[in-house]
C-alpha positions as CSV (number, residue, x, y, z in Angstrom):
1,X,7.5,14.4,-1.9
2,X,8.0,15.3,1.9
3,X,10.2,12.9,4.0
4,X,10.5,13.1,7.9
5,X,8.7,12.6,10.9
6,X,4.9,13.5,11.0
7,X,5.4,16.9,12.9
8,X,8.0,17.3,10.1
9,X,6.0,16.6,7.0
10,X,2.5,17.6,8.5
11,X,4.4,21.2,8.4
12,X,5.6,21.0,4.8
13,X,2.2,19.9,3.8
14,X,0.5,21.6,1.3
15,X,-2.5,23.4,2.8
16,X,-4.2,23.9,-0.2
17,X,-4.1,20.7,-1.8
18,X,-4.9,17.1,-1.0
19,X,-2.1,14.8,-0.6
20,X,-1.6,11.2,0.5
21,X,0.5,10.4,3.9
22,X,2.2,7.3,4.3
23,X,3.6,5.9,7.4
24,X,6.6,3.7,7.3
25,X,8.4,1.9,9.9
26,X,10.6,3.3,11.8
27,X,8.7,6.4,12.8
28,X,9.0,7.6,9.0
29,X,6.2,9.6,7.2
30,X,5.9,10.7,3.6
31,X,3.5,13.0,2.2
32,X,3.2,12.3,-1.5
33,X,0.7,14.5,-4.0
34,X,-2.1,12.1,-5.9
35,X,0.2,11.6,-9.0
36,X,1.5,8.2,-9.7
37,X,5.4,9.3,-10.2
38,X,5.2,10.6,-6.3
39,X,3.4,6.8,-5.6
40,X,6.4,5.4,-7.3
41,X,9.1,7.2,-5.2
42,X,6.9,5.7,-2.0
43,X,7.2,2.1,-3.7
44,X,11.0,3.1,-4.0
45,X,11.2,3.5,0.3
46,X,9.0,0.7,0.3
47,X,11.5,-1.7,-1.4
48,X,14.8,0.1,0.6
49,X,13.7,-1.8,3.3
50,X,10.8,-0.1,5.1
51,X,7.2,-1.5,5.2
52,X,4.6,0.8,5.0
53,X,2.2,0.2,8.1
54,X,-0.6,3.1,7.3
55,X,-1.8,5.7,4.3
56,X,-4.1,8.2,4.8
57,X,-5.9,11.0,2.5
58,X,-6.0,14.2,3.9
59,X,-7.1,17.6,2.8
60,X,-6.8,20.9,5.0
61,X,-7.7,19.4,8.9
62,X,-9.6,16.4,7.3
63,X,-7.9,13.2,7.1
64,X,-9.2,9.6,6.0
65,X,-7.7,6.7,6.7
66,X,-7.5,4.4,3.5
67,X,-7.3,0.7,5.1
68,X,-6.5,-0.8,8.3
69,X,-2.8,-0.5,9.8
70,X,0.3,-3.4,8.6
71,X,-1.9,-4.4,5.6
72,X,0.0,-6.6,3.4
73,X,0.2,-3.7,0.5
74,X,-1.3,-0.4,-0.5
75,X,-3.1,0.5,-3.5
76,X,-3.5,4.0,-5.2
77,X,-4.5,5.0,-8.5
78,X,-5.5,9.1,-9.6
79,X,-8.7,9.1,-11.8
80,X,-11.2,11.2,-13.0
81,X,-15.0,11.1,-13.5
82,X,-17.6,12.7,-15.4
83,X,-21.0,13.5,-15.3
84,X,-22.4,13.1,-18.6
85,X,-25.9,13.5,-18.2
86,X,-26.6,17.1,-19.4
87,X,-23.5,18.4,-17.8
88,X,-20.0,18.8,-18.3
89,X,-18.8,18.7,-14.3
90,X,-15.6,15.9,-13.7
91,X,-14.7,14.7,-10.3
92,X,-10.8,14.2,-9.0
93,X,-10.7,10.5,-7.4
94,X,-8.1,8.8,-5.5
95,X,-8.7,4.7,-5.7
96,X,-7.3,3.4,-3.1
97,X,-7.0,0.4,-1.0
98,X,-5.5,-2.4,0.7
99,X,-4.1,-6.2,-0.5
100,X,-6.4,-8.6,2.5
101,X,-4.8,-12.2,3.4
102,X,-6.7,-13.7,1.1
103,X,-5.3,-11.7,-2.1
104,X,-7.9,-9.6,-2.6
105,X,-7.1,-5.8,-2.9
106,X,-10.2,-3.4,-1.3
107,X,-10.4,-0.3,-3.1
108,X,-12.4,2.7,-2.5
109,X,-12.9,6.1,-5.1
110,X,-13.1,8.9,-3.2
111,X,-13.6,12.2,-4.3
112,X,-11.2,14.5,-3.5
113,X,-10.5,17.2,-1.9
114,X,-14.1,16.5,-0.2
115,X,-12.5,13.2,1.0
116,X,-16.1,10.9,-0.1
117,X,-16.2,7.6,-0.9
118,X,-18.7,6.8,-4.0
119,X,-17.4,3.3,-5.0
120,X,-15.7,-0.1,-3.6
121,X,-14.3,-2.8,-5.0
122,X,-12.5,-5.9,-4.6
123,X,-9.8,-6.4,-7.4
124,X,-7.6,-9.8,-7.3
125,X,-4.3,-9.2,-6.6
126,X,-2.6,-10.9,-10.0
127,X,-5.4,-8.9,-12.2
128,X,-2.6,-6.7,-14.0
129,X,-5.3,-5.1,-15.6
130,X,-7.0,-3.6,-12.5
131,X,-4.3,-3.7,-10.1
132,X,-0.9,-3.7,-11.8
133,X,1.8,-1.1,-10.3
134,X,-0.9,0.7,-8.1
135,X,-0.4,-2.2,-5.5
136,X,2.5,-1.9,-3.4
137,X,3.5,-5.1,-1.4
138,X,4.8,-5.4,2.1
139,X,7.1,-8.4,1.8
């Protein structure tokens, strides 16, 4: 995990790999790799104090921007899919998502490192099945 300002972490960046990049306030920006221990470390910034007010996907000069800016939380979950009709070919997904005003958390797959949505979702936020520790609250 990369901490720093954007020119900062965008530099440190792995080029070769996609990565999530969080905003926080304060001008703050961590680039975290898809695995849930790195989301973790971002919850731990989160709850230091700091709110997280955007999180992006990006891959090489492609970025995707996950859910609009100053949600109320952030959702991310790794995952992998399979084709199982006559051949053996899995996908790399990054859910992610945002928690609305209503309690409802917006998720998207997208299939990385092309960076293409092929599912949404609405999940309620006290679901602990289909939300649990992925969601990461701003209050």
């Amino acid at each position: 995990m990369i901490v720093g300002s954007l020119s900062e972490v965008l530099y440190q960046a792995p080029f070769d790999r996609t990565f999530l990049l969080a905003g926080l306030e304060g001008n703050l920006f961590v680039v975290a790799d898809g695995d849930a221990e790195d989301w973790e470390r971002v919850r731990s910034l989160v709850e230091d104090g700091k709110k997280m007010i955007s999180l992006e996907i990006r891959f090489r000069s492609a970025s995707f921007h996950v859910a609009p800016d100053r949600a109320g939380g952030y959702f991310f979950r790794p995952a992998v899919a399979a084709c199982l009709s006559g051949s053996s070919h899995s996908f790399n997904l990054f859910v992610v998502g945002h928690l609305d005003e209503a309690g409802q958390v917006h998720t998207q797959s997208v299939v990385v490192p092309e960076l293409v949505v092929v599912n949404r979702d609405i999940r309620q936020q006290s679901d602990q099945e289909s939300v649990g520790s992925s969601l990461i609250l701003n209050w």
